[in-house]
C-alpha positions as CSV (number, residue, x, y, z in Angstrom):
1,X,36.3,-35.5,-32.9
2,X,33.8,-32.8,-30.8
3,X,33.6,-29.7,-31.2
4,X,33.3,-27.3,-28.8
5,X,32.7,-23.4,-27.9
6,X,34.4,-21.2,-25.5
7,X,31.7,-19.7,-23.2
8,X,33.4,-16.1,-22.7
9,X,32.2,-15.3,-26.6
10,X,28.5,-14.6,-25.0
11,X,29.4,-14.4,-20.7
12,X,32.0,-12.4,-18.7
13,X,31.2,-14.4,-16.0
14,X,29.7,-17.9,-15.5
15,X,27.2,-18.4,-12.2
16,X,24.1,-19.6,-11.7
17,X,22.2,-17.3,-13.7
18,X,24.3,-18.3,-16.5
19,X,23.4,-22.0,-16.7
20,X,21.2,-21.8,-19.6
21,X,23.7,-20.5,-21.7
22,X,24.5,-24.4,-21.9
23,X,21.5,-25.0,-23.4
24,X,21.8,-22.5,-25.9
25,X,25.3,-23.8,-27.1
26,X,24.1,-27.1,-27.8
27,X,21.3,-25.5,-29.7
28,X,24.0,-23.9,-31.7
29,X,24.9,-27.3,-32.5
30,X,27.9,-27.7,-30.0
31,X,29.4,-30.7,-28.7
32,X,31.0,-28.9,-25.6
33,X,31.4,-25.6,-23.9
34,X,34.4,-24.8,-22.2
35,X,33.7,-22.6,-19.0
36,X,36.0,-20.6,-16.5
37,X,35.0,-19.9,-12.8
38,X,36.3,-16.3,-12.5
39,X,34.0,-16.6,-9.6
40,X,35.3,-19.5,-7.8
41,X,33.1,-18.8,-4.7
42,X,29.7,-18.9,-6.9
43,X,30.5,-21.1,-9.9
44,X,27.6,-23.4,-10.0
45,X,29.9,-27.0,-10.4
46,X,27.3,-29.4,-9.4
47,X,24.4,-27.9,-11.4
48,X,27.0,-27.6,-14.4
49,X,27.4,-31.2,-14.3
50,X,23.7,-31.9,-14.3
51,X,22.4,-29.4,-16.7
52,X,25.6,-31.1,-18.9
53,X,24.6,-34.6,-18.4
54,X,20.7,-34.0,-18.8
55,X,21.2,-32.1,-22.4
56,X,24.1,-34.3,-23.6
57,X,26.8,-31.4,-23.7
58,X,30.7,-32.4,-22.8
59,X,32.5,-29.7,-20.3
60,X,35.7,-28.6,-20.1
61,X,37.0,-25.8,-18.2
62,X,40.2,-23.3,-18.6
63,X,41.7,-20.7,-17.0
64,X,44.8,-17.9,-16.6
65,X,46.5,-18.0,-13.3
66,X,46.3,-14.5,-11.5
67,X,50.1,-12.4,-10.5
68,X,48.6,-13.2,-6.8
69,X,48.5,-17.2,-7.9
70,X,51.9,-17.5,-9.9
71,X,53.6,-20.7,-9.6
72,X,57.2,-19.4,-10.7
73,X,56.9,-16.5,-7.9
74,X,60.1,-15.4,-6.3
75,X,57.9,-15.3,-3.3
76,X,57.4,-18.5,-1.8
77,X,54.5,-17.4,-0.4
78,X,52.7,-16.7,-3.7
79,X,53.9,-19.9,-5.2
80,X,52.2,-21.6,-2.3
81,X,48.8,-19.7,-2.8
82,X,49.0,-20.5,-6.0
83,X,49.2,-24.4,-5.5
84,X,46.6,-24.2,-3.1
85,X,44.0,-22.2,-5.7
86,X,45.2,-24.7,-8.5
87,X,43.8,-27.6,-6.8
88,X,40.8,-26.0,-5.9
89,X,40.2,-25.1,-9.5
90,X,40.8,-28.9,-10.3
91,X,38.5,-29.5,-7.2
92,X,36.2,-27.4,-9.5
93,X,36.8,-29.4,-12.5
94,X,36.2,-32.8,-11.1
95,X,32.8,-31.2,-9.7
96,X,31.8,-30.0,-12.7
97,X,32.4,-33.3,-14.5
98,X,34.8,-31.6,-16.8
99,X,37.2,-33.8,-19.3
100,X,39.4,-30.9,-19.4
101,X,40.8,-27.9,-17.4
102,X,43.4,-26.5,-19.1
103,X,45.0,-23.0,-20.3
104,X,47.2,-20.7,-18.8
105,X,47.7,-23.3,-15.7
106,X,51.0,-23.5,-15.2
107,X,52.6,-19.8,-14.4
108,X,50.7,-16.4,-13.8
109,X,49.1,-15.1,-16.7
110,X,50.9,-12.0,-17.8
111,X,53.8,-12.5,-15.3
112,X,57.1,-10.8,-17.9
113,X,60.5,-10.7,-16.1
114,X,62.0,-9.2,-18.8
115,X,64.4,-11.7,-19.6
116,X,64.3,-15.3,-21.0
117,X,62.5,-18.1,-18.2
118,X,65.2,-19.1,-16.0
119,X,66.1,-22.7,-14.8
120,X,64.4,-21.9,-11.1
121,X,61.5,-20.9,-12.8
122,X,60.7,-24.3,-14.5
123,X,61.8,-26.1,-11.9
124,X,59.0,-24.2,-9.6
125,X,56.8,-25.0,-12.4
126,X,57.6,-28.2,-13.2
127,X,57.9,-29.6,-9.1
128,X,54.2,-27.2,-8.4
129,X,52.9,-28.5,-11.1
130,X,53.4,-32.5,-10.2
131,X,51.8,-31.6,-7.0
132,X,49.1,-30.0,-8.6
133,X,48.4,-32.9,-10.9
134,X,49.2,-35.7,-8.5
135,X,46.0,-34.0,-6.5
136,X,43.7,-34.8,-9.5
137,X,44.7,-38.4,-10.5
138,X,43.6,-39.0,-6.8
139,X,40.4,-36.7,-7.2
140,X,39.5,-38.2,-10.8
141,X,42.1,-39.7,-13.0
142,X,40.2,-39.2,-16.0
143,X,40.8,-35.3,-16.0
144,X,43.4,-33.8,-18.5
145,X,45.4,-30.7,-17.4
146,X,46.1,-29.3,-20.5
147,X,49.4,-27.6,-20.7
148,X,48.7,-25.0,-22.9
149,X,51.8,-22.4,-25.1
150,X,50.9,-19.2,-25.3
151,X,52.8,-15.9,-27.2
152,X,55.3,-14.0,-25.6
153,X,53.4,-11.3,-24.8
154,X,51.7,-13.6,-22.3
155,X,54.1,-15.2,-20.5
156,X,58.1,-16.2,-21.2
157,X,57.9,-19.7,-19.8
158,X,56.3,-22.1,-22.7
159,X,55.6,-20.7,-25.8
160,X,55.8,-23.5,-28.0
161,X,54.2,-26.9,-28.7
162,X,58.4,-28.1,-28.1
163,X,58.6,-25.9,-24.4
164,X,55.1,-27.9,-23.5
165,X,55.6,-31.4,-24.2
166,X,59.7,-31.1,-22.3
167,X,57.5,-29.5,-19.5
168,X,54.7,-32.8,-19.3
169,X,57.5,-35.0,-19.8
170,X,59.8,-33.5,-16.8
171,X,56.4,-33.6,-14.6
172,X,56.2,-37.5,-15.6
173,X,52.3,-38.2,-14.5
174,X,50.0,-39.1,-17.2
175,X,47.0,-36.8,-16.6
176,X,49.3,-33.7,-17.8
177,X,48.8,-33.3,-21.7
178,X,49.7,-30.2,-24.3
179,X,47.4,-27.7,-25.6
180,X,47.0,-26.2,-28.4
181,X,45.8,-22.7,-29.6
182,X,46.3,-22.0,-32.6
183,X,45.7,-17.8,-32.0
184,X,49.0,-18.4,-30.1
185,X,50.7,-20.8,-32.5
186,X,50.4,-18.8,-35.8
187,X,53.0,-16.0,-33.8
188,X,55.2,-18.5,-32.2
189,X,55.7,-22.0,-34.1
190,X,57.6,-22.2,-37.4
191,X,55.5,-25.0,-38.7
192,X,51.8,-26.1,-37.7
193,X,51.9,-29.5,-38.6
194,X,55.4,-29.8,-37.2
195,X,53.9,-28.4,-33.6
196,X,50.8,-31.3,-33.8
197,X,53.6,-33.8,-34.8
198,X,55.8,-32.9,-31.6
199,X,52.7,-33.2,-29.4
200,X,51.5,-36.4,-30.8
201,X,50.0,-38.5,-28.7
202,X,50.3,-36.3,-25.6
203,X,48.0,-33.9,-27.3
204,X,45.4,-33.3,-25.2
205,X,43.0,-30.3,-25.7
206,X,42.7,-28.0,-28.7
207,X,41.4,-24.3,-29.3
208,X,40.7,-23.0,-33.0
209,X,40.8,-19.6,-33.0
210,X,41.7,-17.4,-35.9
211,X,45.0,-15.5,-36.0
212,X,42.7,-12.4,-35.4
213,X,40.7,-13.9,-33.0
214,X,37.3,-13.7,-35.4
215,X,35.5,-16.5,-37.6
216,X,37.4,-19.2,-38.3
217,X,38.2,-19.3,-41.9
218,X,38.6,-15.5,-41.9
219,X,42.0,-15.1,-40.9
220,X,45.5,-17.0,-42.1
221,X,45.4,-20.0,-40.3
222,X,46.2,-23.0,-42.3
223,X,43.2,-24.8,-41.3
224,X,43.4,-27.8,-43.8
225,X,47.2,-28.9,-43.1
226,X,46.4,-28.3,-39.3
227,X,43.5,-30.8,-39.4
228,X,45.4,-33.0,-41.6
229,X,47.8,-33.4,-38.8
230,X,45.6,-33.5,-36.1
231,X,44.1,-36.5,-38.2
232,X,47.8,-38.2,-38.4
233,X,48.7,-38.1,-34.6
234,X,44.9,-39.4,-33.9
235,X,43.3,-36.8,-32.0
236,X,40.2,-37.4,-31.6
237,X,39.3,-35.3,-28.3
238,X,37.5,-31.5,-28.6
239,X,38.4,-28.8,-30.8
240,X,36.9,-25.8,-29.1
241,X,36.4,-22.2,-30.6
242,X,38.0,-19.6,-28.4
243,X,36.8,-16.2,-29.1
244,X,35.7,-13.2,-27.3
245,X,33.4,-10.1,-27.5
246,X,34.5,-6.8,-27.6
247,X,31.3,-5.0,-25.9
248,X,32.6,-7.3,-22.5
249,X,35.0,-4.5,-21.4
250,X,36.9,-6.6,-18.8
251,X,37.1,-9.4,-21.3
252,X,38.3,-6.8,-24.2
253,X,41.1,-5.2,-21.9
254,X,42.5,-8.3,-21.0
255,X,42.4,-10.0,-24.4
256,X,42.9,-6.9,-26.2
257,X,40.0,-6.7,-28.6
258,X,39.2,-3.7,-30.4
259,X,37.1,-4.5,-33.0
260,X,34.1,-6.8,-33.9
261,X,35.0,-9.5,-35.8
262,X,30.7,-10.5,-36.2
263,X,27.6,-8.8,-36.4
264,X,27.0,-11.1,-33.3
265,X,28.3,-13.8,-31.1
266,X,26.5,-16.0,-32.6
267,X,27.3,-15.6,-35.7
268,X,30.8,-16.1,-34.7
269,X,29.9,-19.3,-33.3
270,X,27.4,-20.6,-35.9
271,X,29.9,-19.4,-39.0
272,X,32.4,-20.7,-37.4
273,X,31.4,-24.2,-36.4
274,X,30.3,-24.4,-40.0
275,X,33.1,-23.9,-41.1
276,X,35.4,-26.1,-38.9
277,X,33.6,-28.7,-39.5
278,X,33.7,-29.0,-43.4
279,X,37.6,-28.8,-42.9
280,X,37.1,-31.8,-40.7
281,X,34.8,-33.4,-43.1
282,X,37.3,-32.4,-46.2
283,X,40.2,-33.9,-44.6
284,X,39.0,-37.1,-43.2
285,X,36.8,-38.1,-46.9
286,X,38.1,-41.2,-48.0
287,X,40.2,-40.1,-51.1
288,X,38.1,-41.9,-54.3
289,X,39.1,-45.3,-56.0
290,X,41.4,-45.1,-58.8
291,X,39.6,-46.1,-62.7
């Protein structure tokens, strides 16, 4: 298992000028950073994967689809533009030399109806999404699209660990995994381990996030039975920290945070990678020898 940090805790955006962040995350004692290209037309992919590859860092990258980029549009025209910026994004990925790109991929982020998702809807997702996917097995099979459930304040289309993997097994191609959050899982799931058991081996991707977004360890998460599970399914892939700061005023809108949960964000990430870790290390200590 790596761990990994989520690079909108110190950037808003990541461009060129932002490359040495990576550097500083694996000084932090990081495995991986998982980046978004808010700014497709300037995200640096092929320096990312050669700043990545020089310092030994893993990449993986995640985003939330736009209204304008919403796969389960009524408007067929969105839907299309949507598909189109998908792949690009994956385009992106495979660039970058990412493992993962995952997130919000599947719908637009935010997009409420106001009523329960609808058979249309997940078919649009479901039949966008194979397209989507069938475009990176040909660019670079080795990429996962991380299907990820988020809370219901965030979209009405998969909000549980059961919604992802009937979604990954109605788009049938094997690059498509689930992803977990566990900021989104502690409002949604009625058992932790029981939502790492359903994934199983189609888990893919993971974020650790506190159920108030701050240091891990902080909040009322049950770290140890979560880690336990991920241990009994065998995931072995990234555990990434996903947290934000509050002084980024875009970020803080969108993500609604309000208060600082750190004196800094890198004490978040330090603290928290700490303490991540000796869960790890609790779990997976071989249990002593009987007298």
């Amino acid at each position: 298992m790596i761990f990994g940090i989520h690079s909108l805790l110190f950037k808003e955006t990541f461009i060129e000028k932002d490359l040495p962040l990576l550097d500083k995350c694996k000084k932090l004692g990081f495995d991986a950073v998982e980046l978004l290209p808010f700014d497709p037309d300037n995200f640096p992919a092929a320096k990312v994967r050669q700043v990545a590859r020089d310092i030994g860092l893993v990449i993986n990258m995640g985003y939330g689809m736009p209204a304008e980029y919403n796969i389960i549009s009524p408007d067929p025209a969105v839907r299309k533009a949507g598909l189109d910026f998908s792949k690009r994004l994956v385009d992106l990925s495979v660039e970058a030399g990412a493992r993962v790109f995952g997130g919000m991929i599947y719908c637009g982020w935010g997009y409420l109806t106001g009523r329960p998702r609808t058979e249309q809807e997940w078919n649009w997702a479901v039949e966008g999404y194979r397209e989507v996917a069938a475009h990176a097995l040909q660019s670079d099979p080795s990429l996962v699209l991380g299907i990820e459930p988020v809370n219901r304040f965030e979209s009405h289309l998969i909000n549980i660990a059961a919604d992802a993997c009937k979604f990954i097994r109605d788009v049938g191609l094997p690059n498509v995994k689930v992803h977990l959050d566990t900021f989104h899982m502690i409002r949604e799931e009625d058992d932790f381990t029981g939502a790492v058991r359903a994934a199983g081996k189609d888990l893919g991707y993971v974020h650790a996030c506190e159920s108030h977004r701050g240091i891990p360890g902080r909040g009322l998460v049950p770290w140890a039975p979560f880690f336990k599970a991920l241990r009994e399914v065998s995931y072995d892939g990234c555990v990434t920290i996903e947290s934000f700061d509050p002084d980024m005023e875009r970020i803080a809108k969108l993500c609604c945070m309000w208060r600082k949960f750190a004196d800094s964000p890198e004490q978040l990430a330090s603290e928290g990678l700490k303490f991540l870790k000796s869960v790890h290390a609790q779990v997976t200590r071989p249990a002593p020898e009987a007298a």
